[in-house]
VMD Tcl script that draws the C-alpha trace (Angstrom):
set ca {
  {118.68 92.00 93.65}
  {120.79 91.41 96.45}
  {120.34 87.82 98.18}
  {122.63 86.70 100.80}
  {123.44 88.62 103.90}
  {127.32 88.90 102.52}
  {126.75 90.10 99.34}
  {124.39 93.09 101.21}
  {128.01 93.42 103.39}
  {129.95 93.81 100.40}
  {127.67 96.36 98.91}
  {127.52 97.94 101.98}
  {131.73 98.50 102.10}
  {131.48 99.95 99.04}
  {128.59 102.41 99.51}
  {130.32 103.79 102.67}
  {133.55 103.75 101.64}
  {132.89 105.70 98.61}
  {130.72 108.03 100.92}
  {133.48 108.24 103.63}
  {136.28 108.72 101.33}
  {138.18 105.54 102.44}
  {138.04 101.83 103.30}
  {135.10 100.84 105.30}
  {135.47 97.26 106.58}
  {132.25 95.76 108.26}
  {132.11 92.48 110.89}
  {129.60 89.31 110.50}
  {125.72 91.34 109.97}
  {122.99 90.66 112.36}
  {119.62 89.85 110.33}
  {117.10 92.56 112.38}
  {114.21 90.82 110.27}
  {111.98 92.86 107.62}
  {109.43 91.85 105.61}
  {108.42 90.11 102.41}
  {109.43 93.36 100.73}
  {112.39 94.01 103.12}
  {115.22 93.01 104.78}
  {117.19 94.44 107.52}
  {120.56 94.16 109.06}
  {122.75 95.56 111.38}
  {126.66 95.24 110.77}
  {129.50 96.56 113.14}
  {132.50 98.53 111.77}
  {135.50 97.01 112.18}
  {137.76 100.09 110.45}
  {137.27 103.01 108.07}
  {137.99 106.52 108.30}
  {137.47 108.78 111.30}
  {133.79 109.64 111.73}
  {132.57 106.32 111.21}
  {129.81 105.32 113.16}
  {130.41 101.86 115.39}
  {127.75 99.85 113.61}
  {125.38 100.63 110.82}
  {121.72 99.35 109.64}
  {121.17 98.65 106.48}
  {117.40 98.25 104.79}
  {117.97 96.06 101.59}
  {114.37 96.79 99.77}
  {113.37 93.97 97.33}
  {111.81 96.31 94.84}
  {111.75 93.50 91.73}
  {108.18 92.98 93.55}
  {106.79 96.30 93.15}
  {108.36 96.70 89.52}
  {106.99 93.78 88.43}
  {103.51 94.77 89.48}
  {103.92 98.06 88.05}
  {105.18 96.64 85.08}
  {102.18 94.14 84.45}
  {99.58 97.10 85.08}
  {101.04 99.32 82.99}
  {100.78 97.23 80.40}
  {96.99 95.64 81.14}
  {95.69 98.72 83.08}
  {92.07 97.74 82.94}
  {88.88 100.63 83.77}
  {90.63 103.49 85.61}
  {93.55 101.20 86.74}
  {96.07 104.01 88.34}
  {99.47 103.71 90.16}
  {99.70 105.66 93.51}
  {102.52 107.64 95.61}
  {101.29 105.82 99.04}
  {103.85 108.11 100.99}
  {104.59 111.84 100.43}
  {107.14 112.95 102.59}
  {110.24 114.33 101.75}
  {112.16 111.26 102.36}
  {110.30 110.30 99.24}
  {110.93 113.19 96.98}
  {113.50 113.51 94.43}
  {113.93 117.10 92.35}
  {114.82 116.30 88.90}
  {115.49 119.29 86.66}
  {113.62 121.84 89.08}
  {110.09 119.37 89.40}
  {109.19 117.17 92.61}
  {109.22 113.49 91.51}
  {107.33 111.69 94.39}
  {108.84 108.18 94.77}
  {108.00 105.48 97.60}
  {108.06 101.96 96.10}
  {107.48 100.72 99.66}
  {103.62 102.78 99.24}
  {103.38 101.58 95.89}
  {99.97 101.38 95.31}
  {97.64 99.91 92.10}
  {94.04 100.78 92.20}
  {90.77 101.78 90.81}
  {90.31 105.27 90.45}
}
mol new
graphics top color blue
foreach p $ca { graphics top sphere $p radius 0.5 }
foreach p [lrange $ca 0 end-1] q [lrange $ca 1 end] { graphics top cylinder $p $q radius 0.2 }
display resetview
């Protein structure tokens, strides 16, 4: 997982400057807040290629949480222990060889059935 605030920067560069086809170079990020699952930031951009937006916000989700819960009931599941999609809309689909996968780790659910 991602910790500091620069490393999320650095990340960030990357991402957008292998999606924009050149180098992306961000300013000092403003922490927006988030959550204990969460964490949000807004950073300016300094330079890149044409068509770059003048700042961008980036959600850093701290998903080691929900895997590790997942994890742990899938391997003690108890009576009728399920896992749940908590969110269904597209945003949260992924086709995989021609069949919906439903994903949303921040919906992750564990409950009876």
């Amino acid at each position: 997982m991602i910790s500091t605030i620069l490393e999320t920067m650095t990340v960030t560069e990357r991402l957008l400057s292998d999606c924009f086809g050149g180098a992306v170079r961000l300013g000092d990020g403003e922490d927006l807040g988030g959550s204990s699952r969460s964490k949000v930031y807004r950073f300016n951009v300094l330079g890149g290629p044409g068509g770059m937006p003048e700042s961008v916000i980036v959600k850093q989700a701290q998903v080691n949480v929900d895997l590790a819960m997942l994890t742990a009931s899938m391997r003690n599941p108890g009576p009728f222990l399920v896992y749940t999609q908590g969110d269904s809309c597209p945003d949260n689909c992924l086709f995989v060889n021609s069949r919906l996968r439903l994903l949303d780790f921040a919906g992750l659910q564990v409950m009876a059935a």
